[in-house]
C-alpha positions as CSV (number, residue, x, y, z in Angstrom):
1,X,211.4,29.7,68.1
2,X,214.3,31.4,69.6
3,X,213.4,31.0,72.9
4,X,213.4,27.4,72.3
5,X,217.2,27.6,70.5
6,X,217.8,29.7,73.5
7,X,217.5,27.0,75.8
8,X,219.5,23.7,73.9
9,X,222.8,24.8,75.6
10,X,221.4,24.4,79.1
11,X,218.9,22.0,78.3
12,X,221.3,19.5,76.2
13,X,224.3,18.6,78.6
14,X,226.1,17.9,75.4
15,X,226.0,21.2,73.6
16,X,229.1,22.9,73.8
17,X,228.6,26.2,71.9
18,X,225.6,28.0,71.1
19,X,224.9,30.9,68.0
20,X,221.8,31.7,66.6
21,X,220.1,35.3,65.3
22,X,217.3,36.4,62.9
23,X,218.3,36.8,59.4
24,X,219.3,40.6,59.9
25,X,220.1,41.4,56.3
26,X,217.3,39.2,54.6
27,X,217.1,40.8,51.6
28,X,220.4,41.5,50.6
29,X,221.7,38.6,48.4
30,X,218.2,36.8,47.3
31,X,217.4,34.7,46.6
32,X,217.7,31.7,49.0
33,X,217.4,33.9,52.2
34,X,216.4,31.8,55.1
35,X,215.0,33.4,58.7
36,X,217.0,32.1,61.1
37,X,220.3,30.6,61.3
38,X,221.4,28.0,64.6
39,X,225.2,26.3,65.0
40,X,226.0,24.4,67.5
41,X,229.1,22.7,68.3
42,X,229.6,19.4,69.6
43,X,232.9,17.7,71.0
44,X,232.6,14.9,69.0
45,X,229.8,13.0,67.0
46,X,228.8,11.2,70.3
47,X,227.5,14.4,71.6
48,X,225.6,15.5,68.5
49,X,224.1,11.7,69.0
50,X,222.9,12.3,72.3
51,X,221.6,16.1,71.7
52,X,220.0,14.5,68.5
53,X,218.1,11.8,71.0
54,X,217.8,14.4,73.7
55,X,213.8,15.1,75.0
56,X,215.1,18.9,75.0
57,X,216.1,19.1,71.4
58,X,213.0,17.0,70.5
59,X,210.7,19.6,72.2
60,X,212.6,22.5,70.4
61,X,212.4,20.7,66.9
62,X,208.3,19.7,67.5
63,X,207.9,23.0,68.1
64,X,210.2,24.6,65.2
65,X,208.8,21.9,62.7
66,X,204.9,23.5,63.6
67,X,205.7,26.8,62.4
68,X,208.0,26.3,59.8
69,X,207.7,26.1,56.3
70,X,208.4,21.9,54.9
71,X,211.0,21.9,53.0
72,X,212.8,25.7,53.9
73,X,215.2,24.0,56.6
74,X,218.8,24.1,55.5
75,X,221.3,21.6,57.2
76,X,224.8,20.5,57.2
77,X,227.1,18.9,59.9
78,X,230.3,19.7,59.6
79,X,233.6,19.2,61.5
80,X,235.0,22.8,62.1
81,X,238.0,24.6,64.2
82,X,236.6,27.3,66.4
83,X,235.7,30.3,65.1
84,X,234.2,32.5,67.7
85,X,235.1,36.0,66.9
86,X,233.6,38.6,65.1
87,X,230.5,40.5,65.6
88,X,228.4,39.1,62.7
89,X,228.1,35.7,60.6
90,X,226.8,35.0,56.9
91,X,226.4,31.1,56.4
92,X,225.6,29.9,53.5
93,X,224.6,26.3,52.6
94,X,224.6,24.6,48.9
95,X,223.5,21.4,47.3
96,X,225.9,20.4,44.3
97,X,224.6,20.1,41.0
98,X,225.5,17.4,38.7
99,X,228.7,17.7,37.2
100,X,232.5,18.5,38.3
101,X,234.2,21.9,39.4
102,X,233.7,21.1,43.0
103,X,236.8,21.9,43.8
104,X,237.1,24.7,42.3
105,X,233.7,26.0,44.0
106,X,235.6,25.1,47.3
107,X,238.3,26.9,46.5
108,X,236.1,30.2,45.4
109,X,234.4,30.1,48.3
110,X,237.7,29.3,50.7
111,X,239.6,32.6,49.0
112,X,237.1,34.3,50.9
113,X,239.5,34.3,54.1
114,X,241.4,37.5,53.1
115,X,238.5,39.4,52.4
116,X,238.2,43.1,53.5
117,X,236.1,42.9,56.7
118,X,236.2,38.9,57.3
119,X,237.2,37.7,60.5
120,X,237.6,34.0,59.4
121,X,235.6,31.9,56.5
122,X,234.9,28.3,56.9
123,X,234.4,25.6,53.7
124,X,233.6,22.5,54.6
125,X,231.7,19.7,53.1
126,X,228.8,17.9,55.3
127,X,230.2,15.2,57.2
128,X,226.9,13.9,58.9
129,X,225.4,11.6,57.0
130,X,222.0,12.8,57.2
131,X,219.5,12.6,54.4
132,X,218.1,15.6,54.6
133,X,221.9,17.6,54.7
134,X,222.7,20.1,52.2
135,X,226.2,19.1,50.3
136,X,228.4,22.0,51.9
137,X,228.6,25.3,53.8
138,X,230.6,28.9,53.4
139,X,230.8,29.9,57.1
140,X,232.3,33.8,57.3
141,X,232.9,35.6,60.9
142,X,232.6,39.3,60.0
143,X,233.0,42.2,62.0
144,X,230.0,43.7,62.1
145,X,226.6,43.8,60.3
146,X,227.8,47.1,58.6
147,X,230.8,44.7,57.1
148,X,228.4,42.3,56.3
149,X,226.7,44.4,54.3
150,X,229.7,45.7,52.3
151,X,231.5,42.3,52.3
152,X,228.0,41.1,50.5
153,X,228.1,44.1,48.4
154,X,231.5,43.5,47.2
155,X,233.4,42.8,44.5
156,X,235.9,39.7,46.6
157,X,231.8,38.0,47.0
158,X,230.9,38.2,43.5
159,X,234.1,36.8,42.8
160,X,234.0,33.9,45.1
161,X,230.2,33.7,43.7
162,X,231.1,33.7,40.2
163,X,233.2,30.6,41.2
164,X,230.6,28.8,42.7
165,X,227.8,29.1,40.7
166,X,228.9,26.9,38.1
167,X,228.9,23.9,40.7
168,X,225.8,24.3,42.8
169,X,221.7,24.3,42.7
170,X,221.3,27.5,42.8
171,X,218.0,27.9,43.6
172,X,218.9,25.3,46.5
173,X,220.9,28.0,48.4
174,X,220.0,28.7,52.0
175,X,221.9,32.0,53.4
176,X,221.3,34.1,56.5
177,X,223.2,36.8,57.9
178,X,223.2,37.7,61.9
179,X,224.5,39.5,64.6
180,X,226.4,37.0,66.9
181,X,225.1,36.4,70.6
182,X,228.1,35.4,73.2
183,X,227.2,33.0,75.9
């Protein structure tokens, strides 16, 4: 499987950006831990069109779909600015339950930014249109694992969690946490 994500970027003339790691702190805020987290970025939804209908991407997802487990793929397509540093990156995608407070989840989630050991956290909602999407994503650049693992420890996560849970599916929550790989 990562092999295969390895090779979109040169395989898929419209990938722009590449990230993708094993879940390297799995069992640190269960449950909802997922094994393997991909983002790629796009210059515009015309490229994600044409990676989407790409014979390399369709090769790579074949193969993913074989040994994965249906229905323990988390998705959402989102328009982003770039945020390329840091050494680590905890995503973390939702599905919204019934109900308001929405924007206050977004807003628990966004205070994340000033965090002690985040580079940069991303909120965005999923912009894509595809059926099989989860509703939003927390996207946080951290400096290292060994941040990771305090900023998931601490008490600015519960915090932002505390705000969340209220608005979401819980047990619909897809998280991984990675070391980042430069290209």
């Amino acid at each position: 499987m990562l092999r295969g994500l390895a090779s979109l970027e040169a395989s898929c003339s419209t990938v722009r950006a590449l990230e993708f790691g094993e879940n390297a702190l799995p069992g640190t805020v269960p449950p909802g831990a997922y094994d393997v987290a991909l983002h790629l970025d796009f210059d515009d939804a015309e490229g994600y069109a044409a990676y989407y209908a790409d014979p390399g991407h369709s090769e790579v997802a074949e193969f993913n779909a074989s040994i994965s487990v249906a229905g323990r793929t988390a998705r959402v397509d989102w328009y982003a600015a770039d945020s390329r540093e840091g050494g680590a990156r905890h995503v973390v995608a939702f599905m919204w339950a019934d109900g308001g407070r929405r924007a206050e989840a977004l807003a628990a989630a966004g205070a994340l930014a000033g965090a002690p050991g985040v580079v940069s956290a991303a909120v965005a909602e999923d912009a894509g249109g595809d059926v099989r999407a989860w509703d939003w994503i927390l996207d946080v650049a951290l400096d290292d694992l060994a941040a990771a693992r305090d900023f998931l420890s601490g008490e600015a996560y519960r915090t932002a969690m505390a705000g969340v849970v209220p608005a979401i599916l819980a047990e619909a929550t897809a998280h991984a946490t990675y070391p980042r790989r430069r290209r």
